[in-house]
C-alpha positions, 0 to 999 in steps of 0.5 A: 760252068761245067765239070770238065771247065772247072778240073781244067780250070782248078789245074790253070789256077794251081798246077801243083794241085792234086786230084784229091783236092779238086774232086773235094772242091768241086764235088765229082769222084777223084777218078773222074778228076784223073780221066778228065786231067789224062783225056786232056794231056796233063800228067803229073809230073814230079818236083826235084827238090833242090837247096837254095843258095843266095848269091850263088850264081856269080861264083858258080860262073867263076868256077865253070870259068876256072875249069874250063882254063885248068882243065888238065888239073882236073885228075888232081883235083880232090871234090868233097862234100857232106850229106846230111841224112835223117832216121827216114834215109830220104824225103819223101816226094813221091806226092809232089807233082806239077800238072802239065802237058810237057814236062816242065822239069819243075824245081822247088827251092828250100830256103833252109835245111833242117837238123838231121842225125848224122852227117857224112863227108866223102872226098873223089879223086881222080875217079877214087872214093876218099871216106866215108867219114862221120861228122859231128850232127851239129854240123857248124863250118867252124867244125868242118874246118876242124874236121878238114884240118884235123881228121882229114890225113888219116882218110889221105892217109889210107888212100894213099896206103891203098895207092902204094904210096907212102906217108913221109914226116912231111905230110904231117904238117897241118893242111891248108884248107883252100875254099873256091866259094 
């Protein structure tokens, strides 16, 4: 088997191989390995990590459905969400590739998040930032509720001030958290 079969083949059997390791498997300088995946069309393109959910789907559909029925509602609907960040800021994918002629849009899933050092709430209205908050690092959903049911009025609060609208004595009652997942 010649050289060229054997980059093209090692690219077949694991499109997400890099050149470095073929040109160890096989023997021939890495730049050889590159010019030969270029001449025939492959490049390497990059993976988008993405958090895998089980069972997701048929909740998702629901809420694409309860949208498209209440989409007047949208303005004032308040999407939140945490992130958690660690001491390196983002991971690193930039080695992460899949060989190919035409883009595959590859994804790969993770099956669990790993522990970071802060985690950060923030909540959008009507096209207005509500937050940032800062979490407690050991993020439990019984420490998110807590956070929705005890801090949030103060973030509610600002926005509020910032809109010119006031805070009456009847928005001080604990809120009523209502999860769609």
């Amino acid at each position: 088997m010649d050289e060229v079969e054997s980059i093209l083949q090692s690219v077949e059997r694991s499109p997400t191989i890099s050149t470095r390791r073929i040109s160890i498997r096989i023997g021939v300088p890495h730049i050889r390995v590159w010019r030969t995946v270029l001449l025939h069309g492959l490049y390497p393109f990059h993976l988008q990590m993405m958090q895998r959910l089980e069972g997701d789907e048929a909740k998702r559909l629901d809420l694409c459905r309860w949208v498209i029925a209440n989409y007047r509602l949208i303005p004032f609907v308040l999407f939140t969400d945490e992130a958690s960040f660690n001491r390196d800021g983002i991971n690193n994918i930039h080695n992460s590739h899949r060989w190919s002629d035409k883009n595959p849009r590859a994804i790969v899933e993770r099956n669990s998040q790993h522990p970071f050092s802060v985690n950060v709430w923030c909540g959008v209205i009507n096209n207005h930032l509500i937050g940032p908050a800062v979490l407690p690092n050991r993020l439990t959903g019984r420490a998110y509720v807590d956070f929705l049911q005890t801090s949030f009025h103060y973030y509610w609060k600002r926005f509020l001030w910032l809109k010119g609208c006031t805070w009456s004595s009847s928005m001080t009652e604990p809120l009523h958290i209502i999860a769609i997942w």
